[in-house]
N, C-alpha and C positions, 0 to 999 in steps of 0.2 A: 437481923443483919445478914447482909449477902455475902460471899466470900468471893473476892476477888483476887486473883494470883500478878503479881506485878513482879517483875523480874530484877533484880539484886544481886549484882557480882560486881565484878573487874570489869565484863564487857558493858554490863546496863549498869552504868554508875551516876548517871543524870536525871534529876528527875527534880521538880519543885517540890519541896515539901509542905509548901502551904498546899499543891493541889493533892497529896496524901491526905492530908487534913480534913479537905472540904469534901474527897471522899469518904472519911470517916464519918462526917456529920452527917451525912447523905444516907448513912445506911450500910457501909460496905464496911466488911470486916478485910484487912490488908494482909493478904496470907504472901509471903515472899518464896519467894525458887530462883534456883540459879541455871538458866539455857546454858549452863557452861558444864556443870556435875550433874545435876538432876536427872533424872531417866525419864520420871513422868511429870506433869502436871500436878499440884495441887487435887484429893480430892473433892468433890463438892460446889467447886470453883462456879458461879456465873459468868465471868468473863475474865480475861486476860489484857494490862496495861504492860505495854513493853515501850521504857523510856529509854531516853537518848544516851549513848557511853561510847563506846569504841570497839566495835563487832569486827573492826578490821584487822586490828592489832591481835586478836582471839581468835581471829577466820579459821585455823588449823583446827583450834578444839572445839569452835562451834560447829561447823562443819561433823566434823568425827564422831557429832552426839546424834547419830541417826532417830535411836527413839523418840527425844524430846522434839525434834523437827518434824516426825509424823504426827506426835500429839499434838501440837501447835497449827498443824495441816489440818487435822480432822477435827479440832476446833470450830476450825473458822466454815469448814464445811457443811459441819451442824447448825452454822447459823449463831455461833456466840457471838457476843459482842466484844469484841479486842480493837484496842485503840493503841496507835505504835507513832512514835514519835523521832525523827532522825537517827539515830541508829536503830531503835527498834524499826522503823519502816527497812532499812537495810538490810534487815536478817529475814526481812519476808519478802526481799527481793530472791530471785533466783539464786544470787551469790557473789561475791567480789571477787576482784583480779589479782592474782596473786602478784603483785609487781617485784619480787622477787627472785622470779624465773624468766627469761627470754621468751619463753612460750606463751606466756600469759595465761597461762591456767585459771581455772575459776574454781575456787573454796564455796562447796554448794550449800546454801540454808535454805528455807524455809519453802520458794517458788511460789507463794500467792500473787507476786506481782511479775509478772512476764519478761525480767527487765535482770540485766546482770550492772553492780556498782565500779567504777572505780575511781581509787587516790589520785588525788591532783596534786604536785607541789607548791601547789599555791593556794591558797584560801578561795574555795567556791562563792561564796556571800555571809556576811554578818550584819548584821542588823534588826530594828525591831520593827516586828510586824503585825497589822491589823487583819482580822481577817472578817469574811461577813459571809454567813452559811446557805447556801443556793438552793437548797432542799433539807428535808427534814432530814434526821440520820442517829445512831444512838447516842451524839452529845447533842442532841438537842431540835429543836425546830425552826424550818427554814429563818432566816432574815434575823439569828441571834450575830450580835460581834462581841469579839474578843482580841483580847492582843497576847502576845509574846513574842518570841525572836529566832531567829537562823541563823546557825553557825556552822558550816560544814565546809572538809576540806576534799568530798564527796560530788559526783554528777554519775546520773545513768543515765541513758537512753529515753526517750521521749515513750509514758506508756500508750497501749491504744488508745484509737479515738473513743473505742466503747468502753472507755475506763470512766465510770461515775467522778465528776472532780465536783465536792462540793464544799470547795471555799470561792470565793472572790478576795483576792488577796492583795494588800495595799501596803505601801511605806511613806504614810504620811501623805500628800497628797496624790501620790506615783501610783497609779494601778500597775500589778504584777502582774495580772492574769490569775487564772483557775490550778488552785493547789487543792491537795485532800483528797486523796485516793479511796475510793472505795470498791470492794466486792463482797458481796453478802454483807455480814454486819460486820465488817474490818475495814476500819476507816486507818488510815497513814497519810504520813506527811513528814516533812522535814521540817517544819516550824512547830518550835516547844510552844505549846498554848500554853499561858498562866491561867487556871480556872479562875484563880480571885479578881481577875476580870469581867467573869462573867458566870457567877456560881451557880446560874443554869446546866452548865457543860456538865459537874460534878453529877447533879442531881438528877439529870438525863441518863446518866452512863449508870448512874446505880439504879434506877426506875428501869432498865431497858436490861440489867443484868439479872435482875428480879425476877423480868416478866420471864426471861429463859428458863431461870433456874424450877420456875414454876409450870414450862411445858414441860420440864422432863423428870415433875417429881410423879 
């Protein structure tokens, strides 16, 4: 078994539980920590799942937990494989706007994606979405699809062009465009994938947590 660290509070409150599941069958033992109290990381950990909740609503004390955002930095630095999903993609943006002050201040997290969030009073997009993977990556190998959906009342900033996007991404017949952010092995997006869609994804993320966990025994 591999020990994976998935994140479990008030702010990361979203997360399928069948693709908990399909992780478990996969190999991965489900070690939980909260970005909100925690100081460090899990030890032992092969990689990091940071699901979808409400990082906005928390910005103050996610923000405030400086350790836990270094450790999460030097993470992905090393080359782990962490997979972040709608809020978790948010907390490894630069940071969100505080819309609560006139100045717009920014509540700093995590900075692996170059890009600050902010609240919209309106619903950004909902619906369910297909996606079909452009290149290989740690869920898996080019040309896998899968579905789940987007909810968010979130938009940032368009990333670079040298920003790896390896989904192609559709709603029903509608091409979206290129979602799925990666740098090093941190793949994000704001579409919740359901693995039991496609329980390659699972079995990728625990194979490719493995092989890490094994450069650095």
């Amino acid at each position: 078994m591999v020990p994976i660290a998935v994140a479990r509070d008030e702010a990361f409150c979203f997360v399928y539980e069948d693709n908990l599941r399909l992780l478990r069958e996969a190999g991965c033992e489900i070690v939980e920590f909260s970005p909100l109290r925690d100081r460090a990381l899990p030890a032992g950990i092969g990689g990091i799942y940071l699901p979808g909740g409400y990082p906005e609503i928390f910005a103050e004390s996610l923000a405030a937990n400086a350790p836990m955002k270094e450790a999460i930095r030097a993470a992905v630095e090393k080359d782990m494989p962490v997979y972040a999903e709608c809020g978790g993609f948010i907390y490894l943006t630069r940071g969100v706007m505080d819309t609560n002050t006139e100045a717009g201040s920014i509540h700093d997290f995590v900075g692996i994606y170059p890009v600050t969030t902010r609240m919209l009073p309106r619903r950004k997009a909902l619906g369910y979405r297909e996606i079909i993977t452009r290149q290989d990556s740690i869920l898996g190998k080019k040309g896998l699809s899968a579905r789940g959906h987007e909810f968010h009342y979130s938009e940032m900033a368009e990333l670079p062009e040298s920003t790896d996007r390896l989904y192609r991404v559709r709603k029903q017949e509608t091409e979206l465009g290129a979602e799925g952010y990666r740098y090093k092995n941190c793949l994000a997006s704001y579409i919740h994938l359901h693995f039991g869609s496609c329980p390659e994804l699972a079995a990728a993320f625990a194979d490719n947590c493995r092989k890490f966990n094994g450069s650095c025994s």
